[in-house]
C-alpha positions as CSV (number, residue, x, y, z in Angstrom):
1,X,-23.6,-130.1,-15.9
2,X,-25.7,-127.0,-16.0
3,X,-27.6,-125.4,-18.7
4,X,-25.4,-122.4,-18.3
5,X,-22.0,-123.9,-18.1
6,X,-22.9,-125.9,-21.3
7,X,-23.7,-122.5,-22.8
8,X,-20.6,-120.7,-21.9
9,X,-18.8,-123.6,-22.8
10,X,-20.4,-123.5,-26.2
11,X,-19.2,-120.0,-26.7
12,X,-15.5,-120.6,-25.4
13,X,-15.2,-123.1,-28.0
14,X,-15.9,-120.6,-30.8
15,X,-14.3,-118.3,-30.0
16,X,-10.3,-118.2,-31.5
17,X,-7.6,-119.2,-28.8
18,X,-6.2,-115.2,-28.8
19,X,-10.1,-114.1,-27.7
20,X,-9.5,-111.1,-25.0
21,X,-11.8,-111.2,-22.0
22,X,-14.0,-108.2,-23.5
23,X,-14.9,-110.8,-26.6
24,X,-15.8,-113.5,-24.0
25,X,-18.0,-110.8,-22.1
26,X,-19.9,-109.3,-25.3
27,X,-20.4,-112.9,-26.7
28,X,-22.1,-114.2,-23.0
29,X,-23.5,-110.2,-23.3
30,X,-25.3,-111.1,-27.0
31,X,-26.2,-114.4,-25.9
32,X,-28.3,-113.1,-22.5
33,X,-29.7,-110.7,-24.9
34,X,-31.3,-113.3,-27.4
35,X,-32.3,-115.7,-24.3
36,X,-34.3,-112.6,-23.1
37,X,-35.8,-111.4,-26.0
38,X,-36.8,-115.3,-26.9
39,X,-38.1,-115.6,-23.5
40,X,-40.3,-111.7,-23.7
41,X,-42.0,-113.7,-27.1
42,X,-42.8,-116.8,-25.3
43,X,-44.6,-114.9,-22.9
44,X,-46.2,-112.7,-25.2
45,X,-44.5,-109.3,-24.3
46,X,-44.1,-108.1,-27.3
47,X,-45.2,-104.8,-29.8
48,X,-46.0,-105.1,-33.1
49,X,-44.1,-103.5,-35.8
50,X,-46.9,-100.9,-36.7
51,X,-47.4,-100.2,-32.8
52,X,-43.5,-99.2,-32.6
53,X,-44.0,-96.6,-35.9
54,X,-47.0,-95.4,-33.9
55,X,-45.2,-94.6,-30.8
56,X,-41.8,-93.4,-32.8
57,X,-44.0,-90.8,-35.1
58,X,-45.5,-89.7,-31.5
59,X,-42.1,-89.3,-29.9
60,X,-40.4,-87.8,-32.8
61,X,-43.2,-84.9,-33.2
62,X,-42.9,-84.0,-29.6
């Protein structure tokens, strides 16, 4: 079985039997999210914390 059908059935079997289809879709939604973000750190695109204040304060004064 694939790595994303494992996932999704993962998900399926948290979620209560009366989940609507928009619960399924913002759980898979969350879950692409974290997989992407985990994946952006691994390959080392990422800002720091101070770097993000920087560029907020800049933004913000414009």
């Amino acid at each position: 079985m694939s790595a994303v059908k494992v996932i999704v059935e993962e998900i399926l079997e948290q979620l209560p039997e009366e989940a609507t289809l928009e619960e399924v879709q913002y759980r898979l939604y969350v879950r692409q999210k974290i997989e992407q973000g985990l994946a952006d750190v691994e390959a080392g695109r990422v800002i720091s914390h101070d770097e993000v204040k920087r560029r907020a304060q800049k933004w913000l004064s414009e």
